[in-house]
C-alpha positions in Angstrom: -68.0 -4.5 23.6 -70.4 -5.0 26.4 -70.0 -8.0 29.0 -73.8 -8.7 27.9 -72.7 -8.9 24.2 -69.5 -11.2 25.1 -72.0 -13.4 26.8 -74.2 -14.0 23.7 -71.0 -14.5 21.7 -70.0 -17.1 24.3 -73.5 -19.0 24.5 -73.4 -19.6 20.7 -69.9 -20.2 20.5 -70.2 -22.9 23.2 -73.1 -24.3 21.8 -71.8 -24.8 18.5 -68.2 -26.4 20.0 -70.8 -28.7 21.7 -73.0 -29.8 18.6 -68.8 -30.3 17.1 -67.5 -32.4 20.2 -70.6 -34.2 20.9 -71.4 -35.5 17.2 -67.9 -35.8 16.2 -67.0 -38.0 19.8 -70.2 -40.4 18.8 -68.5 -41.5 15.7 -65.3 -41.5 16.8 -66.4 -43.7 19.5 -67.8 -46.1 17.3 -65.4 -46.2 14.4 -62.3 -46.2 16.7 -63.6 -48.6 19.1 -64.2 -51.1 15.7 -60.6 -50.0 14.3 -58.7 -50.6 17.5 -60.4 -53.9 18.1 -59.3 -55.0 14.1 -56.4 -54.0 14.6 -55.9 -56.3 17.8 -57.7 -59.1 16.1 -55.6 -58.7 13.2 -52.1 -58.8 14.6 -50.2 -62.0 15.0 -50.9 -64.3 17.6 -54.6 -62.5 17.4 -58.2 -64.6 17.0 -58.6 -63.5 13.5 -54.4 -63.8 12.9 -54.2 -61.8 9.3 -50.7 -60.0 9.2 -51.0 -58.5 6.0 -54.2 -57.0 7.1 -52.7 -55.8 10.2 -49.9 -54.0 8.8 -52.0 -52.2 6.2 -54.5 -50.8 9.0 -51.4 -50.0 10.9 -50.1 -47.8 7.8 -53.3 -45.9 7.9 -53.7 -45.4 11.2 -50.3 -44.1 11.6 -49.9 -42.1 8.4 -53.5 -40.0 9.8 -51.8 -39.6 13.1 -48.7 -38.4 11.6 -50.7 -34.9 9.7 -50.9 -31.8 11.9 -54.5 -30.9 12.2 -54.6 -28.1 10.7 -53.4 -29.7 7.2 -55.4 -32.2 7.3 -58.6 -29.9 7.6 -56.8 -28.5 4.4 -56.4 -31.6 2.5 -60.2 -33.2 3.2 -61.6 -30.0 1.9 -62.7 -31.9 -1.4 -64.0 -34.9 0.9 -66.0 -32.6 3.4 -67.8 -30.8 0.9 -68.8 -34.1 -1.1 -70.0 -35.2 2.2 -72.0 -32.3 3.3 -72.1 -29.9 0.4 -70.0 -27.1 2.2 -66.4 -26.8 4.0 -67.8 -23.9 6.2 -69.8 -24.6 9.2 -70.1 -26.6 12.2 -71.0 -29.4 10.6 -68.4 -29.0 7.8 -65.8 -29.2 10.7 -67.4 -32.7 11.6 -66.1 -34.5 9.0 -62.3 -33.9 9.2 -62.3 -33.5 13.6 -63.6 -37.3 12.9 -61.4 -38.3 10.4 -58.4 -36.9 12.7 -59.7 -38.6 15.9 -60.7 -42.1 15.0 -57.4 -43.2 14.3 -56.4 -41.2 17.7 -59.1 -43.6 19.6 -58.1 -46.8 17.5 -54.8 -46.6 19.0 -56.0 -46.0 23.0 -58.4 -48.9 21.7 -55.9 -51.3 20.8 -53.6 -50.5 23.9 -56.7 -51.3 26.2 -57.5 -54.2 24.8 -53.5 -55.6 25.3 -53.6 -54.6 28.5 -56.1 -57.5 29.2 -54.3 -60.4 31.2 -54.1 -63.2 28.2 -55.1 -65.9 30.9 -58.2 -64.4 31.0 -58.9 -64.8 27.2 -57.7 -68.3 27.5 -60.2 -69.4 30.2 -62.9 -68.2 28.2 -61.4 -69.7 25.3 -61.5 -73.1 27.2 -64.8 -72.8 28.3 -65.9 -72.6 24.6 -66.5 -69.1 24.4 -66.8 -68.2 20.5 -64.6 -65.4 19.0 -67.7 -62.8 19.4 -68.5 -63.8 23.2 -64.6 -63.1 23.8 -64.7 -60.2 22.0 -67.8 -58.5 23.7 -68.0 -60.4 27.0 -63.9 -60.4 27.7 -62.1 -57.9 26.0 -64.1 -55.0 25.8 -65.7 -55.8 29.0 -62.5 -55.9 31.1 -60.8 -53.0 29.3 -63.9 -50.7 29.8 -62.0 -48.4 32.4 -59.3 -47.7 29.6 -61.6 -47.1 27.2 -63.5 -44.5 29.2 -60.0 -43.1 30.1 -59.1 -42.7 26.6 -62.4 -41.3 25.1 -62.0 -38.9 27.8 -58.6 -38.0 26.0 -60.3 -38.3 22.6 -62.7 -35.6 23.3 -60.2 -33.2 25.2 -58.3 -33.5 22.4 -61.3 -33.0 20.0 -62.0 -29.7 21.9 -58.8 -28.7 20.3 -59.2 -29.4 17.1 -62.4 -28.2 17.4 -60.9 -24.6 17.6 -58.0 -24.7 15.3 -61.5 -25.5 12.7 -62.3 -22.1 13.8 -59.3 -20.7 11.8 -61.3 -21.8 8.6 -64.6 -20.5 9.8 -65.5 -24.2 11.4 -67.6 -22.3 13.7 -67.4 -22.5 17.8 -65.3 -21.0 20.7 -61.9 -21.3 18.3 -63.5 -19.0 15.6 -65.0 -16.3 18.3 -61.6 -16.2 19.4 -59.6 -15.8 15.9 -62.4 -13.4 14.4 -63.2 -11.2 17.8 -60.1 -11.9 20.5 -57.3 -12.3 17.8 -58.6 -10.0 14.4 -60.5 -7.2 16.0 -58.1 -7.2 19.1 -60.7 -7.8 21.8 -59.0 -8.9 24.3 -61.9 -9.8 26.6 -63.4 -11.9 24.3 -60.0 -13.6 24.1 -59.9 -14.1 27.8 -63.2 -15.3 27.9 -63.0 -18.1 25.3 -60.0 -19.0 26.9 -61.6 -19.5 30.7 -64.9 -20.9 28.9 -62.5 -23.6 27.4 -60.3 -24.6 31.1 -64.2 -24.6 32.5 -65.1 -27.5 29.8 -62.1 -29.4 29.4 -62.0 -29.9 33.3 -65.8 -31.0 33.5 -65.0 -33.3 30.9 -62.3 -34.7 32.4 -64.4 -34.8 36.0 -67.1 -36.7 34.2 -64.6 -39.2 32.9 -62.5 -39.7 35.8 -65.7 -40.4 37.8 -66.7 -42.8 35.1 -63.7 -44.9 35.3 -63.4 -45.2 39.6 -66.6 -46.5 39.1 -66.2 -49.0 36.2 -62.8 -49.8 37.9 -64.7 -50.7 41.6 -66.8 -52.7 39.1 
């Protein structure tokens, strides 16, 4: 195989891990960031104090964190083709990469906001700030340089799953590597997936530790 012919493999490859990371990161972003912050609201001693609540998010959260990847892109299979009428496919490989990673986020979520002096909360809370206005204007607003640190995470991490959904023709760098580097032994192909990947894992993380010096000088 050509370098020219690697090169096209790569661009589509790339392009569809991309469409995976960047769709999949957008609603793990939302749905974590809304998780963690129940699950901080939730707990005792929280604004919205609801124990049994708490404990039952917990149990989700930690029973999807506990499955391998891999077995749960297995076990959704029903789920994913309900939601988008196939299991093969980029956007097949949406559905469980965001099922796997919002509970991921939800956690980094929910340490960021803890980390958040309580005195802070309490001023606001005596200057009459309602539970919303604490929520929006204190918590999240403080805690923005963890968050950006941990979506940062969340989509390096998402990168990975994004190629283990290559194994079951999800599509992307991960399944040019299983059907060309690993099935047909091309081994440059394998090389170059594998340097493709380093490049956009460490632009990723460049973006976000630039993102959080400067919401930290903030």
């Amino acid at each position: 195989m050509t370098w020219s012919e690697i090169s096209d493999l790569l661009a589509v490859g790339l392009r569809e891990t991309a469409w995976m990371v960047g769709v999949s990161t957008v609603l793990t972003a939302v749905g974590g960031l809304l998780l963690g912050v129940l699950l901080v609201l939730t707990a005792p001693g929280g604004l919205l104090a609801a124990p049994a609540v708490s404990s039952v998010l917990g149990f989700v959260v930690n029973v999807t964190r506990s499955l391998p990847f891999i077995i749960l892109l297995v076990a959704v299979i029903p789920f994913t083709r309900a939601v988008v009428g196939t299991t093969i496919g980029t956007d097949a490989a949406i559905v469980p990469l965001t099922i796997g990673a919002i509970p991921f986020f939800a956690r980094i979520v929910e340490a960021a906001l803890r980390e958040v002096p309580p005195d802070v909360v309490a001023a606001a809370t005596a200057m009459g700030a309602t539970r919303r206005q604490i929520v929006g204007k204190v918590l999240l607003r403080e805690a923005r340089p963890g968050l950006v640190a941990g979506l940062t995470i969340t989509v390096i991490a998402l990168v990975g799953y994004s190629a283990m959904a290559g194994v079951v023709g999800g599509g992307g760098l991960g399944d040019l590597a299983i059907r060309y580097g690993y099935q047909r032994f091309e081994t440059e192909v394998m090389v170059a997936t594998v340097v493709v990947l380093v490049v956009f894992v460490q632009l990723v993380q460049m973006a976000g530790d630039v993102l959080v010096r400067r919401l930290s000088h903030k």
